[in-house]
C-alpha positions, -999 to 999 in steps of 0.1 A, spaced: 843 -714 153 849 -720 188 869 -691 189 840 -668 181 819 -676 212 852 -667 236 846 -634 256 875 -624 278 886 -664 277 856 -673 285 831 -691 264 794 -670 260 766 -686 263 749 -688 228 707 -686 230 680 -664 221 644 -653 222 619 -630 211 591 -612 234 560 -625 206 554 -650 227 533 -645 258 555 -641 293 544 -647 326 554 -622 353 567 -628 382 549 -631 415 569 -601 427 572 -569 405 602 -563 417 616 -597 404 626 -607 369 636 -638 358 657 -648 327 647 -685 313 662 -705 281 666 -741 269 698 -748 263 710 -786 264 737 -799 267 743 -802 230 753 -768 234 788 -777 252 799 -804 225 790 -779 197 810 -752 216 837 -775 227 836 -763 263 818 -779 288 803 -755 311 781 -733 284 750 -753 294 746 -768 328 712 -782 320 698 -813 313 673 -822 279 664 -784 263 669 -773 224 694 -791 207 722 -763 195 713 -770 157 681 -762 164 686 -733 186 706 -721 152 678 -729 128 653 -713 143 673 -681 153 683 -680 117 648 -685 103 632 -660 130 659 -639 143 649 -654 184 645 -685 195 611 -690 215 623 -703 252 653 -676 262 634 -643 275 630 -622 308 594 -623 327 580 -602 327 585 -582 295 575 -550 311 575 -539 348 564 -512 369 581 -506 401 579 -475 426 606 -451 431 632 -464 451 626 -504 450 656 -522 436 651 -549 408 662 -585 412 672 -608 386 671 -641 389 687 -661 359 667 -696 358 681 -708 328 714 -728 322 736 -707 311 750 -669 315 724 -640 310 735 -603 309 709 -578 324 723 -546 304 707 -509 301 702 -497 270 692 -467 249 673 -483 225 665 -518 216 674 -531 182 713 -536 188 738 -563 187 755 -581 214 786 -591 224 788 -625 210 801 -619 170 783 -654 157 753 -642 168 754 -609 154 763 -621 124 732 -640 119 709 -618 133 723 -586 116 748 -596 87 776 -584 103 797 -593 135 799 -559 148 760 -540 146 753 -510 163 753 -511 200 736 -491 227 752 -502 260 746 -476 286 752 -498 318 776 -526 335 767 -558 315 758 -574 349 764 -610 342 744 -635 357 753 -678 358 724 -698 357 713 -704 387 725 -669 399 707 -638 406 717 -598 403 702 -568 420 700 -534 403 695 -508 429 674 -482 436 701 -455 421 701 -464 389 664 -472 386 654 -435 390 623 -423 378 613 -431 339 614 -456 319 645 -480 314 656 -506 291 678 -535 292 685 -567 276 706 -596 276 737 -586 256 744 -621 248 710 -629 237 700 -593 221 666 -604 216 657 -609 256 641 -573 262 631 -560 299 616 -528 304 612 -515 336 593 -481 345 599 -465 380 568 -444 394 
């Protein structure tokens, strides 16, 4: 199973959440931040220490329980959900959480990610529909990412974590 969280050599992070619970925005608009509870049960599940470089969190079977019984798991999201920015501000993304985020535009919401477990449970199948339109911009915990002003032209955008396909931003530029 271990083998199955490898992307490019590389162990994904395995988390999740769902935007039904209520989010708190940031104090700047123009800042996002990506949260989850990972402990470090995750590492000895995965057999690689650096998935999770957090202390206490969700233990990893339960992470898997509730993602099974809900399709998310309640503490991995963006804040906020939804932002508005003006025409040419660039969006930062801090990731807050302890392991790696993806901040990813897509066309649609609804698809799978890049981690084949995780699809599977989620959508029955390791390899769901995907709508990727943009660099997967990974972010470590404790890092941060900037999307700039040239992609967020005016409209509406989405983008989620493509690790954790439930973790939803949209952004509209004015």
């Amino acid at each position: 199973m271990r083998s199955l969280f490898r992307i490019g050599g590389v162990a994904a992070a395995v988390a999740t959440v769902s935007l039904c619970i209520p989010l708190s925005a940031s104090a700047n608009r123009s800042e996002i931040y990506a949260s989850d509870a990972c402990s470090p049960s995750f590492n000895v599940a995965l057999q690689d220490p650096t998935v999770c470089n957090r202390n206490g969190g969700t233990p990893f079977d339960t992470f898997i329980q509730e993602l099974t019984l809900n399709k998310f798991a309640g503490a991995w999201h963006f804040s906020a959900p939804h932002v508005n920015i003006d025409r040419g501000e660039s969006l930062t993304v801090e990731n807050r959480g302890g392991e790696t985020h993806t901040f990813t535009q897509v066309t649609q919401f609804g698809g799978g990610g890049i981690v084949a477990p995780i699809n599977q449970i989620l959508f029955g199948t390791t390899t769901p529909p995907t709508f990727f339109v943009g660099p997967f911009n990974f972010i470590p915990a404790g890092g941060e990412t900037t999307i700039s002003s040239s992609v967020l032209t005016p409209g509406t955008h989405l983008f989620y974590c493509a690790i954790h396909p439930w973790m939803h931003e949209t952004v509209d530029v004015h």
